[in-house]
C-alpha positions as CSV (number, residue, x, y, z in Angstrom):
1,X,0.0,0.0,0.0
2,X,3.0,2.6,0.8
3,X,4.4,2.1,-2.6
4,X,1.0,2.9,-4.2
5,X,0.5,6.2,-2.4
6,X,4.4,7.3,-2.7
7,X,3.8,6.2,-6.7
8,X,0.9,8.2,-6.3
9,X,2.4,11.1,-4.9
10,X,5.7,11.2,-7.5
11,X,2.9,11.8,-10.6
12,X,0.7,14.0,-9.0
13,X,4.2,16.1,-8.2
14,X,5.8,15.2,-11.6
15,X,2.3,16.7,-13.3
16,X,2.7,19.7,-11.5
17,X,6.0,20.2,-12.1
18,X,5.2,20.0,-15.5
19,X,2.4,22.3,-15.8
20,X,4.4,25.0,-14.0
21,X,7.3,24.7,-16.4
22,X,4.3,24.9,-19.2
23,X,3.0,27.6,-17.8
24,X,5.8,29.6,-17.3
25,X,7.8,29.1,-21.0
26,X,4.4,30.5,-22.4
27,X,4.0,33.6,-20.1
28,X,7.7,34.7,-20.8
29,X,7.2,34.0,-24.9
30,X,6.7,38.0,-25.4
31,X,10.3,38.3,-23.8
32,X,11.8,35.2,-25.4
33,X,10.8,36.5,-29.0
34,X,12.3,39.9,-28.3
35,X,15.5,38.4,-27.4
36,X,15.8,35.8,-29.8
37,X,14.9,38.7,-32.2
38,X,18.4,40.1,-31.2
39,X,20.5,37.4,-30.6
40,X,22.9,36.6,-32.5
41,X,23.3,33.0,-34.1
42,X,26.7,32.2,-35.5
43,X,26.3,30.3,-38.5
44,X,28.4,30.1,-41.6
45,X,27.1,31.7,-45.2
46,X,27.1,28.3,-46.8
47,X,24.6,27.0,-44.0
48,X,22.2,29.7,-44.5
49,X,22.4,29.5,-47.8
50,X,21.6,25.9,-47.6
51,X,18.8,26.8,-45.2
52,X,17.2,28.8,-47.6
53,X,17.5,26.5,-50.6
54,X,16.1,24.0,-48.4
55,X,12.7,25.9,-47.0
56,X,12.7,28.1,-51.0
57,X,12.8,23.8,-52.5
58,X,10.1,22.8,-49.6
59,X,8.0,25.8,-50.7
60,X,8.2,24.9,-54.2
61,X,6.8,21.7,-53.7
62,X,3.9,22.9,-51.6
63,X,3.0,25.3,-54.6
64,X,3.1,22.2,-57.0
65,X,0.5,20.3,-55.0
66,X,-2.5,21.6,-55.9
67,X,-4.4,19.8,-53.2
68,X,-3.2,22.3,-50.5
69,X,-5.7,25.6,-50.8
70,X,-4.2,27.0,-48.3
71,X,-0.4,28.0,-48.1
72,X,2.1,30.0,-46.4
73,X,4.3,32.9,-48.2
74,X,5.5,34.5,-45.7
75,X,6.9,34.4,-42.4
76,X,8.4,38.0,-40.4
77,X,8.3,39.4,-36.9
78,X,7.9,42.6,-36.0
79,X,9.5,43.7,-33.7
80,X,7.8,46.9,-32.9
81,X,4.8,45.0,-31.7
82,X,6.6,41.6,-31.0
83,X,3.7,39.5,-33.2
84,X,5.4,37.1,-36.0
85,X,3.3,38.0,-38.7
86,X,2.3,35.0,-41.4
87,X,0.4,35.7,-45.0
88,X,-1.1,32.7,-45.9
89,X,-2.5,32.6,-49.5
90,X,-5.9,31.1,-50.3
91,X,-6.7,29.7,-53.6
92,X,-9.9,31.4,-55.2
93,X,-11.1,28.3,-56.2
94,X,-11.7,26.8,-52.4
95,X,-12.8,30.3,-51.2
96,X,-15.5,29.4,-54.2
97,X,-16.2,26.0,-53.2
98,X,-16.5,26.1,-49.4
99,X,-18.7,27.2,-47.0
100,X,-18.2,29.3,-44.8
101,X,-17.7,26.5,-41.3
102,X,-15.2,24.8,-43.6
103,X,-14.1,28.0,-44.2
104,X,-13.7,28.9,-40.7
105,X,-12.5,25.3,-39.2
106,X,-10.1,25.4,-42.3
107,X,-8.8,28.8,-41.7
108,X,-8.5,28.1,-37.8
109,X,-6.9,24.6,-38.0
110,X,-4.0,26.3,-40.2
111,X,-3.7,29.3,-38.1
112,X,-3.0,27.3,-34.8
113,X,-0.6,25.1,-36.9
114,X,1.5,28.0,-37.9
115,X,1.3,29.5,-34.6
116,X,2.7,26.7,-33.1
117,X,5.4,26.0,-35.9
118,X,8.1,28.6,-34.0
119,X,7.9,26.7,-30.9
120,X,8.4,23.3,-32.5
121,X,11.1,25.1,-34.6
122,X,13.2,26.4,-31.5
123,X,12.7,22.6,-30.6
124,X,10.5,23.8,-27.0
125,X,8.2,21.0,-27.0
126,X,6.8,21.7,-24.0
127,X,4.9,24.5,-24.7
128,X,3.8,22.8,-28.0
129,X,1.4,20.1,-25.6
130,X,-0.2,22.8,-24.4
131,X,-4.0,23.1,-25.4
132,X,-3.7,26.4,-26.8
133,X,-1.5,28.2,-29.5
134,X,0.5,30.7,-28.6
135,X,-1.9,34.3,-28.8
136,X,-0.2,36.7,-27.7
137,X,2.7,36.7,-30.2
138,X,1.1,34.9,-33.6
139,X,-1.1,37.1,-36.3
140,X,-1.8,35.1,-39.4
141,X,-3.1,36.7,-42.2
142,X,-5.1,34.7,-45.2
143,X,-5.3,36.3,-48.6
144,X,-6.3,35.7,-51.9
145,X,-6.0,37.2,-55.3
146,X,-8.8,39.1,-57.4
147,X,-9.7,41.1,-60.2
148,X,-10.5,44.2,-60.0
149,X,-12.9,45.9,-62.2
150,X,-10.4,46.9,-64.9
151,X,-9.1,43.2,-64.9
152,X,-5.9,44.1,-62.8
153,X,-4.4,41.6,-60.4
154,X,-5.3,42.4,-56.5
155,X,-4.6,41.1,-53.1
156,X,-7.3,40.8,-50.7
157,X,-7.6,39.5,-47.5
158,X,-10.2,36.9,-46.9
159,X,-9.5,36.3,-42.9
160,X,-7.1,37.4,-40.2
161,X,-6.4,35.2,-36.8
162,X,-5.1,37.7,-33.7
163,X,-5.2,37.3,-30.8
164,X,-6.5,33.3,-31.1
165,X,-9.5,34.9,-32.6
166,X,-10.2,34.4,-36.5
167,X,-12.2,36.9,-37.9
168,X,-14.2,36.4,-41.4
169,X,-13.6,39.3,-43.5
């Protein structure tokens, strides 16, 4: 019976533990970005250029599947108002096809994925079980192109997730 309750009592302090350290990598993320924004990572030309040819290839191919409506062009922070900022591209065709909960559960489902990517790409996976993305710092921004009246090429924005709210436009 002893070694039930002190088995017991080593989860119950291991959860909590856990949930503390959870808790506070995600209330010091407005800090972390700031610093990270200006620290300095000593890497050599040929591995950023590799880097880039890497994620400029990976995009590539998610342009070339045609099955993916929804994609990603860019990713910057700002570090004015500490947000990393993502424009996510629609296709016109899905925007024509879908209604507007697919719309919605579409446009969410991507926007917590690319809120979350930053975490997972610093490799803190603790704060990447947590139930909710990241708010305070993520703005994603889903746009799609248009014609305009004169049959010019335009950019509109379909949707915007701040502040783990997605709003319709």
């Amino acid at each position: 019976m002893n070694n039930k309750v002190n088995l017991c009592l080593s989860l119950f302090i291991a959860a909590l533990l856990g949930a503390v350290v959870g808790l506070h990598a995600q209330s010091n993320s407005r800090e972390k970005l700031a610093r990270l924004s200006e620290e300095k990572a000593d890497i050599s030309k040929m591995d950023l250029i590799l880097l880039n040819t890497r994620v400029a290839v990976l995009l590539q191919i998610l342009k070339d599947d045609l099955s993916l409506p929804v994609l990603p062009t860019s990713i910057s922070y700002n570090a004015d108002k500490q947000k990393i900022r993502t424009s996510v591209y629609v296709d016109p065709e899905f925007l024509a096809r879908a209604n507007a909960v697919q719309l919605s559960k579409s446009f969410d489902s991507r926007a917590t994925g690319l809120c979350i990517a930053p975490t997972l790409a610093e490799g803190n996976f603790l704060r990447a079980a947590l139930p909710e993305p990241p708010k305070e710092y993520c703005v994603i921004s889903f746009f799609t192109h248009t014609l305009d009246a004169a049959g010019h090429l335009q950019t509109k924005e379909v949707a915007i997730f701040e502040d783990g709210k997605l709003t319709m436009k």
